[in-house]
Structure formats: structure tokens, C-alpha cells
MDTraj code that builds the backbone (N, CA, C; nanometers):
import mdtraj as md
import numpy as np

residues = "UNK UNK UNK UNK UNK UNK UNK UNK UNK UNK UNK UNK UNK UNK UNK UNK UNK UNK UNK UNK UNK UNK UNK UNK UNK UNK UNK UNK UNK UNK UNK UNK UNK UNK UNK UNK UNK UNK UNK UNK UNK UNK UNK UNK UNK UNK UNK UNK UNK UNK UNK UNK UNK UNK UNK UNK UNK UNK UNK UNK UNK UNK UNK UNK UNK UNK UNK UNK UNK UNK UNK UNK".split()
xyz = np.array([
    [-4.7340, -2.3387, -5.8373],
    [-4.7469, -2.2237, -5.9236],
    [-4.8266, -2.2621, -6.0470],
    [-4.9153, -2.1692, -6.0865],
    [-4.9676, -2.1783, -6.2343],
    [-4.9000, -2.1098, -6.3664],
    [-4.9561, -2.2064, -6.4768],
    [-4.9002, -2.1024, -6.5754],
    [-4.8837, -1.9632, -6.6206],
    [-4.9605, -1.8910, -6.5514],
    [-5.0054, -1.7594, -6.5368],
    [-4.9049, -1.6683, -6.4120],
    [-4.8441, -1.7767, -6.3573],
    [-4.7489, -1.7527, -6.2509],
    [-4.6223, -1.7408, -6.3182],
    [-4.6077, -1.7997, -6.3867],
    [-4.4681, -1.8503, -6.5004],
    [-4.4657, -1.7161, -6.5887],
    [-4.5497, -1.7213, -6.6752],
    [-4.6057, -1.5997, -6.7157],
    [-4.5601, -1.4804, -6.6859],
    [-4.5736, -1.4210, -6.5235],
    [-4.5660, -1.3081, -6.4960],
    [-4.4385, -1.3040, -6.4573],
    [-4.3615, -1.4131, -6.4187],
    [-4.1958, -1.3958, -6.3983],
    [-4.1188, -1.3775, -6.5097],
    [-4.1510, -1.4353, -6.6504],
    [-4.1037, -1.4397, -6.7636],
    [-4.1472, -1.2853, -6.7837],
    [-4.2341, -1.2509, -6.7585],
    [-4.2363, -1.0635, -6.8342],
    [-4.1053, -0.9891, -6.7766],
    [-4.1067, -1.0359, -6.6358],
    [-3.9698, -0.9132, -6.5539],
    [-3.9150, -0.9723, -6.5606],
    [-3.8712, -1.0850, -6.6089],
    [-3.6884, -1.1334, -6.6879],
    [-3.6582, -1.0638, -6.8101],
    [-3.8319, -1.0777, -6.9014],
    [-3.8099, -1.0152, -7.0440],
    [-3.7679, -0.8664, -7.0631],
    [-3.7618, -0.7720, -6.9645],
    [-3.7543, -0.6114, -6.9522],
    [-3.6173, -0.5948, -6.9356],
    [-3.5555, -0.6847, -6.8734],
    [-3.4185, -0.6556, -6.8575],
    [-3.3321, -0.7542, -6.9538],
    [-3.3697, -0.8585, -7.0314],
    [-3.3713, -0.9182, -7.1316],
    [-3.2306, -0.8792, -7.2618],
    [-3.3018, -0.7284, -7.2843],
    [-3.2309, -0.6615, -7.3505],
    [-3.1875, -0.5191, -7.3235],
    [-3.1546, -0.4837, -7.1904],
    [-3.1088, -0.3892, -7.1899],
    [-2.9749, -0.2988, -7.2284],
    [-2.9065, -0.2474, -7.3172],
    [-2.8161, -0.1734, -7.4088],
    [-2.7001, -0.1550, -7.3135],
    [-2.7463, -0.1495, -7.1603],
    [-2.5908, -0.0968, -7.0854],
    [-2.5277, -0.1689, -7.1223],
    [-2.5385, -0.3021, -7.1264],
    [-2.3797, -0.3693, -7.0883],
    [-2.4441, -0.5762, -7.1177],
    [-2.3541, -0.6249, -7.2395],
    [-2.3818, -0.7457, -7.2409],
    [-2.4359, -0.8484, -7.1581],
    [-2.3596, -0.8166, -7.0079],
    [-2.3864, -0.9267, -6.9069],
    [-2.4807, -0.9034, -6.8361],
    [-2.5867, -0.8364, -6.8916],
    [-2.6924, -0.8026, -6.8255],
    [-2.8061, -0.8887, -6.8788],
    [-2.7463, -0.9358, -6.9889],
    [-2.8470, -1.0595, -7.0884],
    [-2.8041, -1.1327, -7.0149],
    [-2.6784, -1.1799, -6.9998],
    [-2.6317, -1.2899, -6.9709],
    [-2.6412, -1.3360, -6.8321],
    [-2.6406, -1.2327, -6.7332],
    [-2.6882, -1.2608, -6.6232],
    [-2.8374, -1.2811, -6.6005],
    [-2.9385, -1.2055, -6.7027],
    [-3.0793, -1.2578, -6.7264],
    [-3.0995, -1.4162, -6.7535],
    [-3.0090, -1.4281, -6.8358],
    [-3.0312, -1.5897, -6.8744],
    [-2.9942, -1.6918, -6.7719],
    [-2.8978, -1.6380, -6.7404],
    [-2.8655, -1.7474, -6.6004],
    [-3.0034, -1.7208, -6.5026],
    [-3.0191, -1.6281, -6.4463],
    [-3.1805, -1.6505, -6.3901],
    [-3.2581, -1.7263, -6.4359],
    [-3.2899, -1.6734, -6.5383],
    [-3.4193, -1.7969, -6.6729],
    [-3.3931, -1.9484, -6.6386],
    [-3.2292, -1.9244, -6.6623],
    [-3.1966, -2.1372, -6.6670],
    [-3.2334, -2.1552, -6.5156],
    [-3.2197, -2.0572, -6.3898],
    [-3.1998, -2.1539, -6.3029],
    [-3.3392, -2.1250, -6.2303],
    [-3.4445, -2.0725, -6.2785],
    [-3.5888, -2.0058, -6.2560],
    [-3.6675, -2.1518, -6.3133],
    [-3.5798, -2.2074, -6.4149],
    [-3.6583, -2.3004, -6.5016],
    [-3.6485, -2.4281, -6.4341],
    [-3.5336, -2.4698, -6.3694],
    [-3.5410, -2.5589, -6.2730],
    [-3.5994, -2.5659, -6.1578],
    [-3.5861, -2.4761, -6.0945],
    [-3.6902, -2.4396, -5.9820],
    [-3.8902, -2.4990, -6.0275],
    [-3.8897, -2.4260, -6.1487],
    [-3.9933, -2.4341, -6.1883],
    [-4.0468, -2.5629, -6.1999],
    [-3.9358, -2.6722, -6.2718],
    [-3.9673, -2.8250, -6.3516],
    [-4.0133, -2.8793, -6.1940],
    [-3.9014, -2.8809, -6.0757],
    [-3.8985, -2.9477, -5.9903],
    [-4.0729, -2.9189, -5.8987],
    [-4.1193, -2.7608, -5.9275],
    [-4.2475, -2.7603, -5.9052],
    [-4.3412, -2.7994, -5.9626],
    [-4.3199, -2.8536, -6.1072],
    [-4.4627, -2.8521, -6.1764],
    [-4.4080, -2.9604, -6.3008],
    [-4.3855, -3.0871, -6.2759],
    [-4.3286, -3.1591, -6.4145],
    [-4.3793, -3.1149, -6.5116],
    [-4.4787, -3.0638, -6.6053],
    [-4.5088, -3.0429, -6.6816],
    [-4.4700, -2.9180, -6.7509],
    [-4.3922, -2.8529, -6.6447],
    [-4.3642, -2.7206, -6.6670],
    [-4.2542, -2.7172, -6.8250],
    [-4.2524, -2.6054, -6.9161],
    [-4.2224, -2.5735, -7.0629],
    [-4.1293, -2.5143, -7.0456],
    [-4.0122, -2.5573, -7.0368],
    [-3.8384, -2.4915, -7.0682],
    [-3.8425, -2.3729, -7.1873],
    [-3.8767, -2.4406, -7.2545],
    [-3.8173, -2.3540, -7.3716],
    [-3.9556, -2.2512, -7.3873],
    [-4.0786, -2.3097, -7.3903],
    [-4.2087, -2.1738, -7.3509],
    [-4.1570, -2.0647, -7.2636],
    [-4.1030, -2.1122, -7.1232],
    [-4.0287, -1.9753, -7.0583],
    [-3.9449, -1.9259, -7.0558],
    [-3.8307, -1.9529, -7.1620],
    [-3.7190, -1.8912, -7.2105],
    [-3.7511, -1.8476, -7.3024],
    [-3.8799, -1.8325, -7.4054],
    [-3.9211, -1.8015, -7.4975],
    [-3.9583, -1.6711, -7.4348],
    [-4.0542, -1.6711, -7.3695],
    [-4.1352, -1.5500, -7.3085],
    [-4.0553, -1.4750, -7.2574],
    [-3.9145, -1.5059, -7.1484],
    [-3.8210, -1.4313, -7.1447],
    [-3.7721, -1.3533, -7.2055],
    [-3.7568, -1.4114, -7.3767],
    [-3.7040, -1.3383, -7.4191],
    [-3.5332, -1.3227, -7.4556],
    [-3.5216, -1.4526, -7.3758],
    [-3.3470, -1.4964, -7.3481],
    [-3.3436, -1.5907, -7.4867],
    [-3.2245, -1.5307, -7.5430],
    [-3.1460, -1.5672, -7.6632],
    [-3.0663, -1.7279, -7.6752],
    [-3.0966, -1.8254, -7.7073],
    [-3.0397, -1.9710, -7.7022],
    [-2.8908, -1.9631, -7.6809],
    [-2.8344, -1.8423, -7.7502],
    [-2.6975, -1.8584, -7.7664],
    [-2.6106, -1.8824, -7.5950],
    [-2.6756, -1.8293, -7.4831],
    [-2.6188, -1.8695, -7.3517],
    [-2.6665, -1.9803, -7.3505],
    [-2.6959, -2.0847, -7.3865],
    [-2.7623, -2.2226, -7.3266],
    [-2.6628, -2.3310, -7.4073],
    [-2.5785, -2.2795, -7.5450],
    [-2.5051, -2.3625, -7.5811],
    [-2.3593, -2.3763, -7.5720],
    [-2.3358, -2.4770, -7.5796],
    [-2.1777, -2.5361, -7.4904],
    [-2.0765, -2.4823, -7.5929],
    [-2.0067, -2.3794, -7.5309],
    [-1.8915, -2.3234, -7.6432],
    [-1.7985, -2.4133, -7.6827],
    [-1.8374, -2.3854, -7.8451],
    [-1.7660, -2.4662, -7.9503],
    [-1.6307, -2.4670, -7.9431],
    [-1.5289, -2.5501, -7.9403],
    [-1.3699, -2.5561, -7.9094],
    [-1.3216, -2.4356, -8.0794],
    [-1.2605, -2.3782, -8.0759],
    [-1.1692, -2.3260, -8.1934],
    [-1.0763, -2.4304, -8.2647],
    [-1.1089, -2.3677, -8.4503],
    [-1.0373, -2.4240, -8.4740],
    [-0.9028, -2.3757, -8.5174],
    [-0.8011, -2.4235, -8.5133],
    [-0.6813, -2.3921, -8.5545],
    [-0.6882, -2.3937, -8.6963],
    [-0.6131, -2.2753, -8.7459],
    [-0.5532, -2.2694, -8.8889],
    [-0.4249, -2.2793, -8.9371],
])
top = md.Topology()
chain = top.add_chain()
for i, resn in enumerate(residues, 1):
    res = top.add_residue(resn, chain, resSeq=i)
    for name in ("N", "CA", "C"):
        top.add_atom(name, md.element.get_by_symbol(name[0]), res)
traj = md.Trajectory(xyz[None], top)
């Protein structure tokens, strides 16, 4: 695949990206993105994680490891 290939998958992740129905519709976008992005590395080492989660349009906050609570 070319970058221009990457490109055009990141636009139709980005449309549904943010759609208003219903939270897990990001969140199920992002899980695509993360696992679109592996697919991708394993095709093209050079391939840009964060360039196509950028273009996605997918929000960092699914990519980080939920913080434990603290007690008060």
C-alpha cells in the first residue's frame, strides 16, 4: 500500500470519527485505527502511527492505559 492508500482509509475512519449518536462509535472507530495501524506497520515499516491516527481523527484518550483511582 501507498501513502495515498493510508490516506484514503484514514478519511472513512475520520467521518464516523465523531459521530453524536452514541460514544462507542468513537471508540469503536479507534479500535479500527489501532488495529488498521498494525496491519499497516506489518505492511510498510515505515508506515506513521500517529500520522494515521491523526488523519483519523481518533482522539489519544482511547490509546491510554486507564489510570487506577485514587482513594480519598
Amino acid at each position: 500500500m501507498t501513502k495515498k492508500d493510508y490516506a484514503r482509509v484514514a478519511s472513512v475512519l475520520a467521518r464516523f470519527a465523531h459521530l453524536q449518536a452514541q460514544v462507542e462509535v468513537s471508540a469503536a472507530t479507534a479500535a479500527i485505527a489501532d488495529s488498521l495501524c498494525n496491519v499497516f506497520a506489518m505492511d510498510n515499516p515505515r508506515f506513521k502511527r500517529d500520522v494515521f491516527l491523526a488523519a483519523c481523527d481518533v482522539e489519544a484518550r482511547y490509546f491510554e492505559a486507564p489510570q487506577a483511582e485514587v482513594a480519598a
